[in-house]
C-alpha positions in Angstrom: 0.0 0.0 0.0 1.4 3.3 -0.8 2.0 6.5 1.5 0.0 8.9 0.1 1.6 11.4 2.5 5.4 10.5 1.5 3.6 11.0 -2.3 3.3 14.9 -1.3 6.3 14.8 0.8 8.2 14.0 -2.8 5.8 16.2 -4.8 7.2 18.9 -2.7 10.5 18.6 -2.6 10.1 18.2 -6.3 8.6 22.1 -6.8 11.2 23.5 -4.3 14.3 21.8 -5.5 13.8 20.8 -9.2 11.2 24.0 -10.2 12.5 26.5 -7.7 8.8 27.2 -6.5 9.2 29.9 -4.0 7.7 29.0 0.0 4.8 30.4 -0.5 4.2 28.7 -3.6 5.1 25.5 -1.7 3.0 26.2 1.6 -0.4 26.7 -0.7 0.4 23.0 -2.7 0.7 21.9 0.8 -2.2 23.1 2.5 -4.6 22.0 -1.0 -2.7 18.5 -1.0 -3.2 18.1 2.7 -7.2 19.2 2.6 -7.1 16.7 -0.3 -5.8 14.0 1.6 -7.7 14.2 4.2 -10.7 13.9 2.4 -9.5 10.8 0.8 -8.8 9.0 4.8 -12.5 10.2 5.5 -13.5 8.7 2.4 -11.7 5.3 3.3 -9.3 5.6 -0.1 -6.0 4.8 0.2 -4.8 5.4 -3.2 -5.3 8.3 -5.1 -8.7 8.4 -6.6 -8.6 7.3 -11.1 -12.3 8.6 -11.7 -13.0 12.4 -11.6 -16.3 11.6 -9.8 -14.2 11.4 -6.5 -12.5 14.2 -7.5 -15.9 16.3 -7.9 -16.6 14.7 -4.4 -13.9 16.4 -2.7 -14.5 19.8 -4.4 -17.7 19.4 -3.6 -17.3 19.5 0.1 -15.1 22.3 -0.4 -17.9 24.3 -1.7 -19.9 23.0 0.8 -17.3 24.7 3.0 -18.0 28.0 1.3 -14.7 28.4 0.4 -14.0 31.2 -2.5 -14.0 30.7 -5.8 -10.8 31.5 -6.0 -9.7 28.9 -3.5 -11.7 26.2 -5.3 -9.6 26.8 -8.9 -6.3 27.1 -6.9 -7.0 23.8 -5.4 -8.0 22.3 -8.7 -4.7 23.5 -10.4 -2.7 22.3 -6.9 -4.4 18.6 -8.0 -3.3 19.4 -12.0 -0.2 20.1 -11.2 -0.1 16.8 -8.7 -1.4 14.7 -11.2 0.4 15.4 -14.0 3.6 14.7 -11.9 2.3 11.3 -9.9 1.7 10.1 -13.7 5.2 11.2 -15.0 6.8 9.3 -12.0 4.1 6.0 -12.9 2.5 6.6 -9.9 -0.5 6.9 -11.6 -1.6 5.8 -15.1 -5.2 8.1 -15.5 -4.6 11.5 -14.9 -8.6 12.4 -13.4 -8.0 15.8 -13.8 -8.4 16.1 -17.3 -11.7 15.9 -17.0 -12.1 18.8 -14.0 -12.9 22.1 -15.4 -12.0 25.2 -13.5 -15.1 27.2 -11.9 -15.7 30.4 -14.1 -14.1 33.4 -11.9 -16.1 35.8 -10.2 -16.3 39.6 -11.6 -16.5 41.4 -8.4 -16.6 45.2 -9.1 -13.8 46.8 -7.4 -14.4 49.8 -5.0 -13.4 53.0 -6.3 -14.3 56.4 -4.3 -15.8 59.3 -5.7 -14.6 62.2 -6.5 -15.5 64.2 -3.3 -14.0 61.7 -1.2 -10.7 61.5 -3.5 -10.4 65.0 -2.6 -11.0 64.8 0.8 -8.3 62.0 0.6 -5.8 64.4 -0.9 -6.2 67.1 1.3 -5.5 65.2 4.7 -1.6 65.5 4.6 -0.2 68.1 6.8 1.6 69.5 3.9 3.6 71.9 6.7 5.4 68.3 7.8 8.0 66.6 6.0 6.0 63.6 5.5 2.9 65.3 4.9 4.7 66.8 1.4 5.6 63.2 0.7 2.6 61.7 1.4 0.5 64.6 -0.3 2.8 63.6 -3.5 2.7 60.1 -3.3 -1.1 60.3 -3.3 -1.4 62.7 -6.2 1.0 60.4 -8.3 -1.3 57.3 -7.5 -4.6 59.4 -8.5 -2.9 61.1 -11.2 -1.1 58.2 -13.4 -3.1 54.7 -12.0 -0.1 53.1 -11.5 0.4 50.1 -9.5 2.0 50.1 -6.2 4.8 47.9 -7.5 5.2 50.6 -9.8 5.1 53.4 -7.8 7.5 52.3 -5.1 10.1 52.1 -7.8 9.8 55.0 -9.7 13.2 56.7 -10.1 13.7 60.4 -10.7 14.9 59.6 -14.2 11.6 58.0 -14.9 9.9 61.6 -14.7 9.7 64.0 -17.4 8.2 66.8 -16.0 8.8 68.9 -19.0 7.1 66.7 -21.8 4.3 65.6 -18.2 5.1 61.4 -18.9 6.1 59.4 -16.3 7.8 56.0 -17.5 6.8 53.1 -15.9 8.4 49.6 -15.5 4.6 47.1 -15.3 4.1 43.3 -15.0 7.2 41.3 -17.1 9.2 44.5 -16.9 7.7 46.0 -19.6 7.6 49.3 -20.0 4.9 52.3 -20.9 4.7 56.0 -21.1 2.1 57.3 -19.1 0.4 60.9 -18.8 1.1 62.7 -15.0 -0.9 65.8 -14.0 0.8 69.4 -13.4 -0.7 68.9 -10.2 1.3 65.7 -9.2 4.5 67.0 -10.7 4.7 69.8 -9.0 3.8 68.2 -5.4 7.0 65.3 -6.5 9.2 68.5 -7.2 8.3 69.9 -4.0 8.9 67.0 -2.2 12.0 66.5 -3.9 13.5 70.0 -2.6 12.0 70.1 0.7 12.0 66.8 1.9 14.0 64.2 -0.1 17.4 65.9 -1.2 17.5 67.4 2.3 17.0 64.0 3.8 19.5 62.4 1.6 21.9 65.2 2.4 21.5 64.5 6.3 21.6 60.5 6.4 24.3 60.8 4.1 23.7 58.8 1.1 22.3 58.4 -1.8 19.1 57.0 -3.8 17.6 56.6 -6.9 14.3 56.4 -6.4 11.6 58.9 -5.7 10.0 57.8 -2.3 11.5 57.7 0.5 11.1 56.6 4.2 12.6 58.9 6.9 15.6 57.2 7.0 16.5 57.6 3.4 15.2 54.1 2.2 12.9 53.0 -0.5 9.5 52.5 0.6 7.6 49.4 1.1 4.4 47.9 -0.7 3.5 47.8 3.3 4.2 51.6 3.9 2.3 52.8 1.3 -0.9 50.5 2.5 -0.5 52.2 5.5 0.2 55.6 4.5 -3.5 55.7 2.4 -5.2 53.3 5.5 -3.9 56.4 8.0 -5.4 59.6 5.8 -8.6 57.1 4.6 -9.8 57.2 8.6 -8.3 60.8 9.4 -11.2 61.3 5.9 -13.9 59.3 7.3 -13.9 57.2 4.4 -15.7 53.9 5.5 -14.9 51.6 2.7 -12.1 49.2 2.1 -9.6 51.7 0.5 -6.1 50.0 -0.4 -3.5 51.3 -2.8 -5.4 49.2 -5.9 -8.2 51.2 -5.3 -6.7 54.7 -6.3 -6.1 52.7 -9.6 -9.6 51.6 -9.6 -10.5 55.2 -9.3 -8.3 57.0 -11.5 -9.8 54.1 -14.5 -13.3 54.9 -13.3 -13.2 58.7 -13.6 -11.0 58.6 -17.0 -14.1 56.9 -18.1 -16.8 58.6 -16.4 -15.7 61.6 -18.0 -15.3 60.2 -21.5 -11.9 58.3 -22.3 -11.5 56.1 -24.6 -11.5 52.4 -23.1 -8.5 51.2 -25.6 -6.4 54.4 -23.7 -7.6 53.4 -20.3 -6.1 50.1 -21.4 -3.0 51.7 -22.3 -1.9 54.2 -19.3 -3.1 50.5 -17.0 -0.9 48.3 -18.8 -3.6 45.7 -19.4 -2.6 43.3 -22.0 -5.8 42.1 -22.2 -9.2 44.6 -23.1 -11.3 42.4 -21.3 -9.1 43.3 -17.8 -10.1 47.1 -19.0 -13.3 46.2 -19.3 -14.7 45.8 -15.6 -14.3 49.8 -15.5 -17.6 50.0 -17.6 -19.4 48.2 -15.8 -18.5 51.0 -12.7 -19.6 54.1 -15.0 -22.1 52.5 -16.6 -23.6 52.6 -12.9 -23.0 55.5 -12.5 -24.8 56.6 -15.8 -27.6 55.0 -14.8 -27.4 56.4 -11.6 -27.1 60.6 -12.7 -30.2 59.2 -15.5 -32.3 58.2 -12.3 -31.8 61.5 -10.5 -32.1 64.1 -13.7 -34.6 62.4 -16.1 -38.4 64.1 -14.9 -40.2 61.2 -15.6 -38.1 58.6 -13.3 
């Protein structure tokens, strides 16, 4: 009788050594092939299952679980991935999961303020503070270009051209895009440039590349920024679940509300894929139908 356990055990060591799968990678296979298995010992199996029937069974009960979507296709591609490796090492002869499709993915419309509270948002700095001029530029430069946070955490000074307003950005697979940045952002980054960041540069004594800063001269963190737009979101009152995705949400849902072209929305985002784009329609066509419902006399 086989191990099924030592099975995973040697699955696993497998992704880390021979692929290079990073931990995390590693600790979600583990957690799937362990939810997996222990539906198979409840189930009295003590090989793994030939007939995608058992298979449905076990996703099934995850369901039943109310697990996410989400959680249900990773799981399905954790058992893919499985199978096609037990039948490589002829563990197995029928690879099951050929016959598993993945659950169509949810479109959840993303949150995206209005524009009342994105100015309410911008105007919570203390710009007569260091970091309040950072902060107040850091949120104009989210608002003004869309960019991710990825993005914006390593933007370097020779990625601005303040003189032709394009800010070059380095996106998913390192590639690269031109993007359009406000007057308005630029000149809060050039302010924060000669109050704040060559002055703190000066005093800790070395040097940097890149536009944002911490207060100790370091590049900022995907973490830091969260925090910086959780911190002025409550000092705002703004109740919903703001995070730095949603100022990129916003800017696509304004450029739109206000009559942009979805095929340039799709540009400045770096969507390779229209259909990514796309979910921004669905947000101003809401709130189409929702200025049509408060104007129109005979609503």
């Amino acid at each position: 009788m086989r191990n099924l356990q030592e099975d995973i055990e040697d699955y696993l060591r497998y992704g880390q050594i021979e692929r290079g799968l990073s931990n995390n990678t590693i600790t979600a296979y583990r957690q799937d092939l362990s939810d997996f298995l222990a539906f198979l010992k409840n189930e009295g199996l003590t090989s793994w299952p030939t007939k995608a029937v058992d298979i449905d069974a076990f996703l099934a009960g995850q369901r039943d679980l109310k697990k996410a979507t989400s959680s249900i296709s990773r799981m399905i591609s954790s058992l893919r991935k499985f199978y096609q490796w037990l039948v490589r090492q002829n563990i197995q002869k029928l690879n099951p999961m050929l016959e598993i499709d993945s659950p169509k993915k949810e479109h959840r419309l993303p949150v995206a303020l209005s524009i009342n509270e994105v100015t309410d948002l911008l105007s919570q700095p203390d710009v007569n503070t260091k970091l309040g001029v950072r902060d107040r530029a850091l949120l104009e430069t989210l608002y003004a270009t869309g960019i991710r946070v990825s993005e914006l955490i390593n933007l370097k000074f020779n990625d601005l051209h303040a003189e032709l307003k394009l800010l070059k950005v380095f996106g998913k697979g390192s590639k690269e895009r031109l993007i359009p940045i406000s007057d308005v952002a630029v000149s809060w980054i050039e302010s924060y440039q000669q109050k704040v960041r060559d002055p703190l540069l000066l005093k800790v004594g070395q040097n940097s590349d890149f536009i944002f800063l911490n207060n100790r001269g370091g590049a900022l963190t995907r973490q830091a920024v969260w925090q910086i737009i959780k911190k002025y979101c409550q000092l705002a009152g703004i109740t919903k679940n703001v995070t730095p995705h949603t100022l990129r949400h916003t800017f696509a849902t304004h450029l739109l509300e206000n009559g942009a072209d979805l095929r340039v929305v799709q540009e400045i985002l770096g969507h390779s894929d229209i259909s990514t784009t796309q979910i921004y329609t669905n947000l101003s066509q809401k709130h189409i139908l929702q200025v049509y419902a408060k104007t129109h006399p005979r609503v």
